[in-house]
C-alpha positions as CSV (number, residue, x, y, z in Angstrom):
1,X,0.0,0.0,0.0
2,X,3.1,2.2,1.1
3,X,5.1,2.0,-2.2
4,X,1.5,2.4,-3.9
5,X,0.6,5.3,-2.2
6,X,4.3,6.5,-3.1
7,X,4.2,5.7,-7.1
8,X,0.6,7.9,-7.2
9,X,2.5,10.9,-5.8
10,X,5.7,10.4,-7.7
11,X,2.9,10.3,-10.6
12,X,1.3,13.2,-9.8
13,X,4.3,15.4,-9.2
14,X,5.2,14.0,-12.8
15,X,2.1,15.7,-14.4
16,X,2.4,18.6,-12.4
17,X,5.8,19.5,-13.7
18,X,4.6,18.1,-17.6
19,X,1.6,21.0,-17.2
20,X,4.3,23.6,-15.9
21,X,6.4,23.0,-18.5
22,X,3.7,23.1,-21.2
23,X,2.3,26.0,-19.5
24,X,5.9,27.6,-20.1
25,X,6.0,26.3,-23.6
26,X,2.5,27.9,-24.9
27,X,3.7,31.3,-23.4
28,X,6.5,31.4,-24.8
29,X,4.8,30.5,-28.2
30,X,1.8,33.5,-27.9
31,X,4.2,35.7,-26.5
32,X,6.7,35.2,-30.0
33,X,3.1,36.1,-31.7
34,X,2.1,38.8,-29.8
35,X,5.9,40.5,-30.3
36,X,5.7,39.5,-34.5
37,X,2.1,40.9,-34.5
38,X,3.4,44.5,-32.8
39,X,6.4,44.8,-35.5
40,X,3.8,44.1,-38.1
41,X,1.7,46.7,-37.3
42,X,3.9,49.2,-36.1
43,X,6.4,48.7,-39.6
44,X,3.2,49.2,-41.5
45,X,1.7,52.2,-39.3
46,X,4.6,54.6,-41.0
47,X,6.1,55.1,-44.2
48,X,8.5,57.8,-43.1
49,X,11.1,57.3,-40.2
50,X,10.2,60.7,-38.3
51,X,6.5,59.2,-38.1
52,X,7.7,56.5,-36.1
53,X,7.0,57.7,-32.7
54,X,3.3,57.8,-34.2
55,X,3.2,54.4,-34.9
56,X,4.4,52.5,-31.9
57,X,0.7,53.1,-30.4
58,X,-0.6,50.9,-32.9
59,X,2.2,48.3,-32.2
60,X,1.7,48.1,-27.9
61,X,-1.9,47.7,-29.1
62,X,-1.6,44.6,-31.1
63,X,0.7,43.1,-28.5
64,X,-2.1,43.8,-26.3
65,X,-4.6,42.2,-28.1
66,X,-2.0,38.8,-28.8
67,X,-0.9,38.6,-25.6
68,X,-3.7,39.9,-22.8
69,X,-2.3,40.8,-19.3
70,X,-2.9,37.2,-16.9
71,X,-2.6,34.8,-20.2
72,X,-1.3,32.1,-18.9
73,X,-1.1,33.2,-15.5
74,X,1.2,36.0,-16.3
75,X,1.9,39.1,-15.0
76,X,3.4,42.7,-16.9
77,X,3.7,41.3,-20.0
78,X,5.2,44.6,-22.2
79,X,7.1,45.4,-25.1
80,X,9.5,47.8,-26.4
81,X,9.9,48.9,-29.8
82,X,12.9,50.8,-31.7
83,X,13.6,51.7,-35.0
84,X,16.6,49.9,-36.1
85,X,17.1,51.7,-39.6
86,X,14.7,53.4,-41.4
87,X,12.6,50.1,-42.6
88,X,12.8,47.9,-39.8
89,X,11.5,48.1,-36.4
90,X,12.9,45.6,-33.7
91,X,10.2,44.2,-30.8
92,X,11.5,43.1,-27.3
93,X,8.8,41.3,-25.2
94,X,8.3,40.5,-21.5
95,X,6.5,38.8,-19.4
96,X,6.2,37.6,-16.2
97,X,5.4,33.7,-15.3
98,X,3.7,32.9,-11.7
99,X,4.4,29.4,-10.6
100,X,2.8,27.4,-7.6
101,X,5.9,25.1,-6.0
102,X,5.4,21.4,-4.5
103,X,1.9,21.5,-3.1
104,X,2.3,24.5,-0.8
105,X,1.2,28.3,-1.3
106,X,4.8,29.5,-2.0
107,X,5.6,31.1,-5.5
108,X,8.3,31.7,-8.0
109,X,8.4,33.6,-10.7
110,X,9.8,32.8,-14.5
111,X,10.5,35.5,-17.0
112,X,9.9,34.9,-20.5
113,X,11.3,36.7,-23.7
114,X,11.1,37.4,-27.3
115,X,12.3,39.1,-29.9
116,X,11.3,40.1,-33.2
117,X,11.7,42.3,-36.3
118,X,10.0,43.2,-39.3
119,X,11.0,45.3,-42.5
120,X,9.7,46.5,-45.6
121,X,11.4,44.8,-48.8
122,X,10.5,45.3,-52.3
123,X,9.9,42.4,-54.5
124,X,10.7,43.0,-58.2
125,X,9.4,46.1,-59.5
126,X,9.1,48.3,-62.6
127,X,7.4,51.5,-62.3
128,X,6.4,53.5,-65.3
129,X,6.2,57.3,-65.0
130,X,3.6,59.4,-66.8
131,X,5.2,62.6,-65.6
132,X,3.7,65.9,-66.4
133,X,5.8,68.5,-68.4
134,X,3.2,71.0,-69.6
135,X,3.9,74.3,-69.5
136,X,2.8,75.6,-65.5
137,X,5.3,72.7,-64.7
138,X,7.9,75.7,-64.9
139,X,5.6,77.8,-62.4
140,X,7.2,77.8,-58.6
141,X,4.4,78.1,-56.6
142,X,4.1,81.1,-53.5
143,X,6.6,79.5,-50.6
144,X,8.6,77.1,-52.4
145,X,11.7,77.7,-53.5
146,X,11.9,75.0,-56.4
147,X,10.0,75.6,-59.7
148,X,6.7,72.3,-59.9
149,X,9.4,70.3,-62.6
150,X,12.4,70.8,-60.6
151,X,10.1,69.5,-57.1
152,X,9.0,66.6,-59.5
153,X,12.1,65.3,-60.5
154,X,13.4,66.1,-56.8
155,X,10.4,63.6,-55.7
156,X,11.4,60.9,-57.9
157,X,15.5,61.0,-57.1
158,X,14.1,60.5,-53.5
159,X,11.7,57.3,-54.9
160,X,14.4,55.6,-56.5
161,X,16.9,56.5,-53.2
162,X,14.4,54.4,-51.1
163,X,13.2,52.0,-53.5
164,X,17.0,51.0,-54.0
165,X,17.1,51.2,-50.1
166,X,13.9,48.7,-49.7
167,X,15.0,46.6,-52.2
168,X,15.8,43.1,-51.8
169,X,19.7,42.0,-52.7
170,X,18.6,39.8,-55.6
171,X,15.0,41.9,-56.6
172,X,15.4,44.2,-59.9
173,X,14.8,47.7,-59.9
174,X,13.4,49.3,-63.3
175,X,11.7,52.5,-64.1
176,X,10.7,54.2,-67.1
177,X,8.7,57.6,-68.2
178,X,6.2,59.1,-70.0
179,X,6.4,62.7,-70.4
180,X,3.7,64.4,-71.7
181,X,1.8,67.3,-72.8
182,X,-0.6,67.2,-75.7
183,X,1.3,64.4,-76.8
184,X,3.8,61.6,-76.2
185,X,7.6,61.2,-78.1
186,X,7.6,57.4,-77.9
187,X,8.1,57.0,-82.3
188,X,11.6,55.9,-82.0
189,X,10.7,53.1,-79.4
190,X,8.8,51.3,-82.6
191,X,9.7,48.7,-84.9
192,X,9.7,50.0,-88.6
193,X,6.9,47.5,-89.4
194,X,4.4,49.2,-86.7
195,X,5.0,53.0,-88.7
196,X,3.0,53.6,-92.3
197,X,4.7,54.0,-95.1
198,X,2.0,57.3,-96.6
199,X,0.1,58.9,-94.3
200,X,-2.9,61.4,-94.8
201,X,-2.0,65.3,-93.6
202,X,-4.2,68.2,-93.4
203,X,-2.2,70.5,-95.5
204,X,-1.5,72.2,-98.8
205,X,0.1,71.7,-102.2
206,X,1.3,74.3,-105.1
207,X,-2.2,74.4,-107.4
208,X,-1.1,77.0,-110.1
209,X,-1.1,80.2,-111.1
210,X,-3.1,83.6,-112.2
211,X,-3.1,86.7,-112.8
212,X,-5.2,89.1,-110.9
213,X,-6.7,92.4,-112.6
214,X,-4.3,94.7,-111.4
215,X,-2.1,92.2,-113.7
216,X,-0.3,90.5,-110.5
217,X,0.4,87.0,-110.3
218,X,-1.1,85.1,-108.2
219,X,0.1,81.8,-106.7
220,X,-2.7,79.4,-106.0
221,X,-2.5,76.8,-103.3
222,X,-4.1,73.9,-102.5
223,X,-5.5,73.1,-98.7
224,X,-7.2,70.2,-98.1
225,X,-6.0,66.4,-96.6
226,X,-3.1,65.3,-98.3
227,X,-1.6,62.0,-98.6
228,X,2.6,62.4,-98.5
229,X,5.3,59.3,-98.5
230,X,6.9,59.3,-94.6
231,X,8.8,55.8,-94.9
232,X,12.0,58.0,-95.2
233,X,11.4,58.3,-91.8
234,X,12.3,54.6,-90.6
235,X,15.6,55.9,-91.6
236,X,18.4,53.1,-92.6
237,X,19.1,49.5,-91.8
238,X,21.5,49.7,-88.4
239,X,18.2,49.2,-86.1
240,X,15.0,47.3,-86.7
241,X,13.8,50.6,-84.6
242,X,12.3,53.8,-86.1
243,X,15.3,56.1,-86.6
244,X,14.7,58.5,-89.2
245,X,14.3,62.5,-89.0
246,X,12.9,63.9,-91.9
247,X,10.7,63.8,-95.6
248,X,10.5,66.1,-97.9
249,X,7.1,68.0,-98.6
250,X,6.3,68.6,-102.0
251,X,5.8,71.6,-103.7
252,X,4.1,72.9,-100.7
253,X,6.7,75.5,-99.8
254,X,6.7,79.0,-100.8
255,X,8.8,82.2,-100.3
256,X,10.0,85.1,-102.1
257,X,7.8,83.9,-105.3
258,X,9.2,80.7,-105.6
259,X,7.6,77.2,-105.0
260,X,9.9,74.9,-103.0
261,X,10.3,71.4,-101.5
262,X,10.7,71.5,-97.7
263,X,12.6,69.6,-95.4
264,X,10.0,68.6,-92.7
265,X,11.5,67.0,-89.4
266,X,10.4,65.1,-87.1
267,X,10.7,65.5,-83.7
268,X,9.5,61.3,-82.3
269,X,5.9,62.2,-81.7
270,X,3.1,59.8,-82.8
271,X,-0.5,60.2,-84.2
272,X,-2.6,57.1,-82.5
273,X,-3.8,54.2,-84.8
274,X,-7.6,53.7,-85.6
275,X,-10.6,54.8,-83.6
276,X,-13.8,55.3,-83.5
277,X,-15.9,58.5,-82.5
278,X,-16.9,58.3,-78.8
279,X,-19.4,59.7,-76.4
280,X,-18.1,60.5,-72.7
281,X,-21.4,57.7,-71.7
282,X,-19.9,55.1,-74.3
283,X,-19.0,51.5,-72.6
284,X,-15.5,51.3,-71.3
285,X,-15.4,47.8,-73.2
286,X,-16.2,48.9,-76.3
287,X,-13.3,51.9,-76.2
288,X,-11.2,49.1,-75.3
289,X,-11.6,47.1,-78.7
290,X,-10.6,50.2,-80.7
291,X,-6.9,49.7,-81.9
292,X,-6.0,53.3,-80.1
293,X,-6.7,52.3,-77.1
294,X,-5.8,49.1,-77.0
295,X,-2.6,48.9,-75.3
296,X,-1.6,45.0,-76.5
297,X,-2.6,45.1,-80.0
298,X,0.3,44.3,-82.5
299,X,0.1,46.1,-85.4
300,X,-0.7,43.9,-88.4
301,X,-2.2,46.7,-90.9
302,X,-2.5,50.0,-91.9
303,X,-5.5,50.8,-89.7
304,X,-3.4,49.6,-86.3
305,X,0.1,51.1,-87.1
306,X,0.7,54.2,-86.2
307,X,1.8,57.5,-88.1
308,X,4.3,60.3,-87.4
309,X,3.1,63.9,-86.1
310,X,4.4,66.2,-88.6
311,X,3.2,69.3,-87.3
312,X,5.5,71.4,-90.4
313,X,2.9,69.5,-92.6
314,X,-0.2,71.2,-91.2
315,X,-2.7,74.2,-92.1
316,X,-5.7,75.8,-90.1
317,X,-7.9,75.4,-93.2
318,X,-10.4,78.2,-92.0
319,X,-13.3,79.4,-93.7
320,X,-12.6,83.4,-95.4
321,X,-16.0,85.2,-95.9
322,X,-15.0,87.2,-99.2
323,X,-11.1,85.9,-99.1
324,X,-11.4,88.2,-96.0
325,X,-10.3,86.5,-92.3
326,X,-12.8,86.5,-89.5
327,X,-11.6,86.0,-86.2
328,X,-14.8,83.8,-85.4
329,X,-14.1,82.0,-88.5
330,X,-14.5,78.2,-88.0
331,X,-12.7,75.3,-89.8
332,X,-14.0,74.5,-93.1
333,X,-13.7,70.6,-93.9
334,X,-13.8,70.9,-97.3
335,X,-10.7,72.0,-99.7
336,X,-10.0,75.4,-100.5
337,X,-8.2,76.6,-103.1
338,X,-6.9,80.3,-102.8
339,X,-3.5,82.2,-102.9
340,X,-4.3,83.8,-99.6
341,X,-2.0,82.0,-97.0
342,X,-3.7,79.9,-94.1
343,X,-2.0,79.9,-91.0
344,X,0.1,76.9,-90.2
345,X,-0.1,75.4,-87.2
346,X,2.3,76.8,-84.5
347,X,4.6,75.3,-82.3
348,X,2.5,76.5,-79.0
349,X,-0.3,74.0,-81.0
350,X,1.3,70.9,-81.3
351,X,4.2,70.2,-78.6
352,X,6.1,67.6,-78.6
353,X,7.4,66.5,-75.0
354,X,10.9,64.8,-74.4
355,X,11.6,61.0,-75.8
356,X,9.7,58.5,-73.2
357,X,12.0,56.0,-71.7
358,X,11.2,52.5,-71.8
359,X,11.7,50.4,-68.6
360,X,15.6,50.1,-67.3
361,X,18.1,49.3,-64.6
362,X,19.5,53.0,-64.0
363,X,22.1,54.6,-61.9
364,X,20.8,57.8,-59.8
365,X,23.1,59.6,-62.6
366,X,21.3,58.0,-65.5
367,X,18.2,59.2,-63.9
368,X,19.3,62.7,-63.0
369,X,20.8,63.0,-66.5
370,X,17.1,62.1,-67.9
371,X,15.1,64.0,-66.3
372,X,17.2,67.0,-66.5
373,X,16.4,66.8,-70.5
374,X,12.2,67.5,-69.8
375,X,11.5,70.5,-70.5
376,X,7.8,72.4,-69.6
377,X,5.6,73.5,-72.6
378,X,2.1,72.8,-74.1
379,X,-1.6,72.1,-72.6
380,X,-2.4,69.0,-70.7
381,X,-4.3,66.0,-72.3
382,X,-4.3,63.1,-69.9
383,X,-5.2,60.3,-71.9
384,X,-2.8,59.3,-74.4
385,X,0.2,59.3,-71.4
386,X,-1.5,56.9,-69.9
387,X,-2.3,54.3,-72.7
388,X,1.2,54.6,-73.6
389,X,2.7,54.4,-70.0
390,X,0.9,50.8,-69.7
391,X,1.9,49.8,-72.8
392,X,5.7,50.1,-72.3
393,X,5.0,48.5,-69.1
394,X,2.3,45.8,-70.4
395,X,4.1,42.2,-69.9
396,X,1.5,41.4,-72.7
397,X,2.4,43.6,-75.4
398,X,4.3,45.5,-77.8
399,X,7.1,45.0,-75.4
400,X,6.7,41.8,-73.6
401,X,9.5,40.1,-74.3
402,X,11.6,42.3,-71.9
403,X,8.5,43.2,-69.6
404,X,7.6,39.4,-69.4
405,X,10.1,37.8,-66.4
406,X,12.5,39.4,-64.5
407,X,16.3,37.3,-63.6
408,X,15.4,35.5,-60.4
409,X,12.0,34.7,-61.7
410,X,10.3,35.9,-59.3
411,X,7.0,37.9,-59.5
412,X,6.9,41.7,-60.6
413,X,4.9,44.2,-59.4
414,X,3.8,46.6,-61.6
415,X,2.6,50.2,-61.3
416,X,1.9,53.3,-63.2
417,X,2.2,56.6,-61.8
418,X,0.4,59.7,-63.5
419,X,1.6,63.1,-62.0
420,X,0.6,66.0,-63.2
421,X,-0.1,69.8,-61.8
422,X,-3.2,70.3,-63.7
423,X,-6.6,69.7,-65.3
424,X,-7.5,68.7,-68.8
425,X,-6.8,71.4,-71.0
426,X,-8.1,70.6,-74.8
427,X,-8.3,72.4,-77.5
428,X,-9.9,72.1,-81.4
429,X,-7.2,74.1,-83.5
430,X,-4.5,71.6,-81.4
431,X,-2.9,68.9,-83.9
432,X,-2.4,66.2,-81.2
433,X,-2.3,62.1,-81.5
434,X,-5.8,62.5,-83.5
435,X,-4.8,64.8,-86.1
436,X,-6.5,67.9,-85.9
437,X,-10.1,67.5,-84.3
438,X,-11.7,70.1,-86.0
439,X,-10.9,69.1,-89.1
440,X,-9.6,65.0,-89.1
441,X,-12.6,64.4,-86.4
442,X,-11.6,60.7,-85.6
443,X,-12.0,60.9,-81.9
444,X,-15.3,62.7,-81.8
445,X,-18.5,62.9,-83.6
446,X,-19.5,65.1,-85.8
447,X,-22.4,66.3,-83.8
448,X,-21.1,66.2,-80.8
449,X,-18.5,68.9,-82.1
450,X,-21.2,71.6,-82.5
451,X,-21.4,71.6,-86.2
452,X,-24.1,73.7,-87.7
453,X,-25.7,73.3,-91.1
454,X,-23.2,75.5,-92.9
455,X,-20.5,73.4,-92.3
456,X,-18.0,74.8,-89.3
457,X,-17.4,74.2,-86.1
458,X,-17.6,76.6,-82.8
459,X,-14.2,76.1,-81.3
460,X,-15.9,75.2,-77.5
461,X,-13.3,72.5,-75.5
462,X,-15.7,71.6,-72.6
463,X,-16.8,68.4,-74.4
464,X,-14.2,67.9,-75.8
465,X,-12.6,68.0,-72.3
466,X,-15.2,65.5,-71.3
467,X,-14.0,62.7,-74.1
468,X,-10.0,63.5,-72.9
469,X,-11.1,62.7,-69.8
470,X,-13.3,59.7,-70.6
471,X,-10.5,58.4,-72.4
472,X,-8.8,58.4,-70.0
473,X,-10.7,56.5,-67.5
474,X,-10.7,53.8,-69.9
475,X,-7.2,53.6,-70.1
476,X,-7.1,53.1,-66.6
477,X,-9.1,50.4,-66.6
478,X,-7.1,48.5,-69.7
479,X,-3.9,49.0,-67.4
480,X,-5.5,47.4,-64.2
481,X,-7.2,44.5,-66.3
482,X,-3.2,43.8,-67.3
483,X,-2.5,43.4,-63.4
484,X,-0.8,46.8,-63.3
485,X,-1.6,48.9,-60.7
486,X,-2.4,53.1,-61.3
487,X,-1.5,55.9,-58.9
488,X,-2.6,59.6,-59.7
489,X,-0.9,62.7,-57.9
490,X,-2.7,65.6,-58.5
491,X,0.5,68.6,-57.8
492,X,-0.3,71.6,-56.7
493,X,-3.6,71.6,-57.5
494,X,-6.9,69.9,-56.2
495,X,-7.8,66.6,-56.4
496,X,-10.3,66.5,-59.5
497,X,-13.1,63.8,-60.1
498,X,-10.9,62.5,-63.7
499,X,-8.2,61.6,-61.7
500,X,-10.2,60.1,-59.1
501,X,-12.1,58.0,-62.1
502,X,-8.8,57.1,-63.3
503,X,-6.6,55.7,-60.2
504,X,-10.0,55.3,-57.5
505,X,-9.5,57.2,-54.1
506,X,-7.0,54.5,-52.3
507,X,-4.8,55.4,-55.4
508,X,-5.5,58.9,-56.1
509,X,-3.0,61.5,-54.1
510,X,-3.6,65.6,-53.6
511,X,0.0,66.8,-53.2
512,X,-0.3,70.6,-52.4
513,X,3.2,71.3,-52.4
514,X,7.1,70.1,-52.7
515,X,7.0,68.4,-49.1
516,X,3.7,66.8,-50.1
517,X,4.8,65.4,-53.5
518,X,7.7,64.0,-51.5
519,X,5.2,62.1,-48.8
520,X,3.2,61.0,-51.4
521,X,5.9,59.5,-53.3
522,X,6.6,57.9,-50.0
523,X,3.4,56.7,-49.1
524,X,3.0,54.6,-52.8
525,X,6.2,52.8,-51.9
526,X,5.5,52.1,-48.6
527,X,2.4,50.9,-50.0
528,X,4.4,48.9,-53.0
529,X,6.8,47.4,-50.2
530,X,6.1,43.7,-48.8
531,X,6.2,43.6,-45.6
532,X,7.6,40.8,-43.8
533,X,9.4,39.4,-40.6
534,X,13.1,39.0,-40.3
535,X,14.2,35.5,-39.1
């Protein structure tokens, strides 16, 4: 009975210590949760290191909530929290174990640890600019001492500096741009086979001669569309690429009485491929299937190549009431034949922005370098940067055979960032990526322009304003159906309901000065970064 008695108590005193121990063991275990869950939240409460302070709230809170005060019959369980470099934050818990001894009242204590720490990292990522440079991009604003182009580029030197910093050692880096104004400079980033060989211009050619009464000759021109030969400008055979710079225009120059051939250059900037007339109510789907805004489409014909902006090429072909001008003169669509000059289109009516920059691995030189060649000029139309900043980053596309994979095979994040200091600013005399829409009309209807039954046009932008903006909502939408995702940053200006349409309002950033470009620039990587915990 003795040595009976004796085994049950040797037993007992067994399970006792078997309970202690896994009561140690499961404390241990929340309390390595609890600390992991604090980091977490606390790495993900900030974006910038000053705002750290800020955050650590949110971190003691989770701990709280992972690790209550008397879990397994503890006592001041804390945690303390520091910044170990700007990305990752370091956790040290506490607690306090109380232990019942033998089978008396007397108690020890245990103390029980853990550490943790938790970082942002960025996985593979290429980020495709669509940087404003229209002309208030030169403006510096009341209080700041850098001009809107020189804070812009200022904000993105301070992306890449912390994107390299986030990076993983293996992860790749890549960023290209999109400037813009009325009009993107991406022709020399084409294959010869995606550029026409003849293209249709609204313009003029020599028509003849007479001889007025006074017994003056007269030389008569021709304006109307005119179909010229531009394959000179896929230039020679060192690159498959678009590399050409100029045609010549025949018989459509004149000076001093004579009748010339001009050299017309051309700068890189593109007139879009096929359309169709849209309404701002018009289903997104259905833009989507026209070969201008469809950002995959290889070209395979002469309706979904594209054609080079020639703005030397191009006359206002106005209406004259008696060969006499009228400044409220609208655009005549039909040919006229006069020797009174029509105005050519001037170079505050057709810019043509800097040469986009496909996706790279660059130095912070190489990007200094680049962006110090943008230069501010012309109005602000929001939807062709856009379709062409998710085509150069499509993995689908014109281009996916470097967007595709990147050299560790891992996964790529993508995103597309639209900044830009102002509203949609159209205009019907512009010659932009749709010729000239008073008088080529491909991107609007005929109606909707304000035609009357004379023929012309009154030169109102609001709707067209309206199918810019449309336009560009759609091209939004192809971007995020092609897993990419799109940030607007509306710089020092409001936040407008287009951009809002375009990005939605987790993605859509008012930045009302240098400092807030900078924070919002911050705030999308923190927001690209992965955050994780470090073993």
């Amino acid at each position: 009975m003795i040595l009976a008695a004796f085994s049950v108590i040797i037993l007992v005193v067994l399970m006792v210590g078997i309970v202690k121990i896994s009561q140690v063991s499961l404390a241990k275990r929340q309390l390595q949760s609890a600390c992991d869950a604090s980091v977490l939240a606390t790495r993900k409460a900030f974006s910038q290191p000053d705002d750290f302070d800020q955050a650590i709230p949110e971190g003691q809170k989770y701990f709280a909530i992972s690790f209550p005060q008397g879990s397994y019959g503890s006592q001041n369980a804390q945690i303390s929290l520091s910044l170990v470099d700007a990305y990752q934050v370091r956790g040290e818990a506490q607690a306090t174990l109380i232990d019942v001894v033998g089978f008396t009242r007397n108690a020890a204590t245990r103390r029980i640890t853990a550490s943790c720490d938790a970082r942002m990292d960025l996985p593979n990522l290429d980020v495709m600019f669509a940087f404003d440079t229209t002309l208030s991009m030169i403006n510096t604003d009341p209080g700041e001492s850098l001009s809107r182009i020189d804070a812009a580029r200022a904000a993105v030197l301070d992306f890449y500096d912390k994107a390299m910093q986030f990076k993983t050692q293996d992860a790749r880096l890549r960023i290209g741009f999109v400037p813009f104004s009325e009009n993107v400079n991406v022709g020399r980033l084409l294959r010869k086979e995606w550029m026409v060989d003849q293209w249709t211009y609204q313009s003029r050619q020599f028509a003849g001669t007479f001889t007025a009464p006074d017994g003056t000759l007269r030389y008569l021109f021709r304006y109307a569309p005119i179909t010229y030969d531009v394959s000179a400008l896929k230039g020679d055979a060192s690159s498959p690429y678009m590399n050409g710079s100029s045609i010549i225009a025949p018989n459509m120059g004149f000076i001093n009485g004579n009748v010339y051939d001009p050299v017309v250059h051309w700068a890189g900037c593109i007139e879009e491929r096929d359309t169709h007339p849209f309404w701002y109510w018009s289903p997104v789907a259905s833009m989507l299937t026209q070969p201008d805004m469809d950002i995959d489409m290889i070209p395979y014909n002469d309706a979904t190549r594209w054609r080079p902006l020639l703005p030397s090429l191009i006359y206002w072909r106005k209406f004259l009431s008696n060969y006499v001008w009228s400044p409220e003169a609208g655009f005549s669509k039909e040919e006229i034949i006069t020797h009174r000059s029509m105005s050519q289109v001037p170079p505050g009516a057709s810019v043509c922005p800097a040469p986009s920059k496909k996706l790279s691995e660059m130095s912070r030189q190489e990007l200094q370098d680049y962006m110090a060649t943008l230069v501010p000029d012309g109005a602000t139309y929001l939807d062709i940067p856009v379709i062409w900043a998710a085509r150069l980053l499509s993995p689908t596309g014109l281009f996916r055979d470097e967007n595709q994979t990147a050299p560790n095979n891992g996964p790529i994040s993508r995103h597309l960032i639209l900044l830009t200091d102002g509203e949609i600013a159209t205009g019907w005399h512009h010659y932009i990526a749709h010729g000239v829409p008073a008088l080529d009309q491909r991107n609007i209807d005929r109606y909707f322009l304000g035609w009357d039954s004379t023929g012309f046009v009154y030169e109102t932008t609001a709707s067209l304003n309206a199918i810019n903006a449309y336009r560009m909502r759609a091209a939004c939408e192809a971007a995020r159906r092609k897993g990419m995702t799109v940030w607007a940053i509306a710089f020092s200006t409001r936040m407008n309901q287009s951009l809002l349409n375009c990005a939605g309002k987790d993605h859509a950033i008012a930045a009302a000065n240098a400092q807030g470009l900078d924070a919002a620039m911050l705030d999308i990587l923190s927001k690209i970064a992965r955050l994780r915990l470090v073993q």
